[in-house]
C-alpha positions in Angstrom: 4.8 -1.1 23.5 1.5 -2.0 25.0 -0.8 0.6 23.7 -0.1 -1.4 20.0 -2.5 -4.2 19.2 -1.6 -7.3 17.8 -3.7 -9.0 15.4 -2.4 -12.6 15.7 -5.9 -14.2 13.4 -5.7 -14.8 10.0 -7.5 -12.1 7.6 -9.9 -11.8 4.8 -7.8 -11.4 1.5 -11.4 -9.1 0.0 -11.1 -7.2 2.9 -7.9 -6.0 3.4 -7.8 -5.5 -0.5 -10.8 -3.0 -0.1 -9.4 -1.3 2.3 -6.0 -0.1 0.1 -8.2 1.8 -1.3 -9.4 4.1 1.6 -7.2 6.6 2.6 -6.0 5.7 6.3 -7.6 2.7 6.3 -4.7 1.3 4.0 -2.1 1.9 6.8 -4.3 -0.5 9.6 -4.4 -3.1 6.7 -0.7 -3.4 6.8 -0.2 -3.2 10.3 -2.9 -5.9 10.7 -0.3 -8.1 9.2 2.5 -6.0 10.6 4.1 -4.9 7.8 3.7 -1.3 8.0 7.0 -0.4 8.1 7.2 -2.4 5.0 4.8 -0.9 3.4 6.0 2.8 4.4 10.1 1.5 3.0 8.7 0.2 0.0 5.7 2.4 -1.6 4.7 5.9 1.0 8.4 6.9 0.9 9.3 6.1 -2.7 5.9 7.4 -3.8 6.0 10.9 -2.2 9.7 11.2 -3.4 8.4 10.7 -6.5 5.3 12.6 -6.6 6.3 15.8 -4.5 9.0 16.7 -7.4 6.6 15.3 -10.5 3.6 17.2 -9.5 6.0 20.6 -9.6 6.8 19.6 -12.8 3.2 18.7 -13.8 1.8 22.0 -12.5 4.4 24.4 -14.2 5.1 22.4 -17.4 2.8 23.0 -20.8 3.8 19.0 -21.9 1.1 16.9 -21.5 3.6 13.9 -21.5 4.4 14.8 -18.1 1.1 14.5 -17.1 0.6 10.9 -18.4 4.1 10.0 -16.7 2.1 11.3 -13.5 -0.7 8.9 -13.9 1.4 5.7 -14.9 3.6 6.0 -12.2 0.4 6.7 -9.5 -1.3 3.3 -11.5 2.3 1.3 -10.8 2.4 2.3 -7.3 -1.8 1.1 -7.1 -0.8 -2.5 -8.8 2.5 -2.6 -6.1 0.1 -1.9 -3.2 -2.6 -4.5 -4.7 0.4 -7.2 -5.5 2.4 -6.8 -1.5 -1.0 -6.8 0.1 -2.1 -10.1 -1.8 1.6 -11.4 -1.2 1.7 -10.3 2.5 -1.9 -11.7 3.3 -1.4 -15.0 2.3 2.0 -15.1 4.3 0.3 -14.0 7.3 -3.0 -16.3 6.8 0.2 -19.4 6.4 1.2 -18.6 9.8 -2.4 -20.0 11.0 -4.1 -23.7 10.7 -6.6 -23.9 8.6 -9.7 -24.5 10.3 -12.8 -25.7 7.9 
């Protein structure tokens, strides 16, 4: 595919950590190091699987325990995100010589 750009220089670990935390933004920080389709398999799928049905349940339920279930499993998917982007950045940023 020609229209996709490849990002073949190493990347700023602050940076691309930043950016998981601005919605859209996230996805070009993990195709910059093409994973994306990592990153979709391992945390958008499983976390809109998991959050579509949970929120139903949050909405209609009285239980306040369902609530806090809600906001540990949303803080586990952040500290995922935060732990494959550190992972994946310094895998890519191998790939390249270090120049000083």
């Amino acid at each position: 595919m020609t229209w996709l750009v490849t990002f073949a220089k190493p990347v700023k670990m602050w940076h691309q950590i930043v950016f998981l935390f601005i919605p859209i933004v996230n996805l070009w920080a993990f195709y910059r190091i093409q994973k994306l389709t990592k990153f979709a398999l391992y945390v958008l799928v499983p976390n809109i699987v998991v959050n579509i049905p949970l929120n139903a349940i949050v909405t209609t339920s009285d239980d306040p325990s369902w609530f806090i279930v809600s906001i540990v499993l949303m803080i586990g998917f952040i500290i995922l995100q935060v732990y494959l982007m550190k992972k994946w950045t310094l895998d890519w940023n191998a790939k390249f010589p270090q120049t000083n």
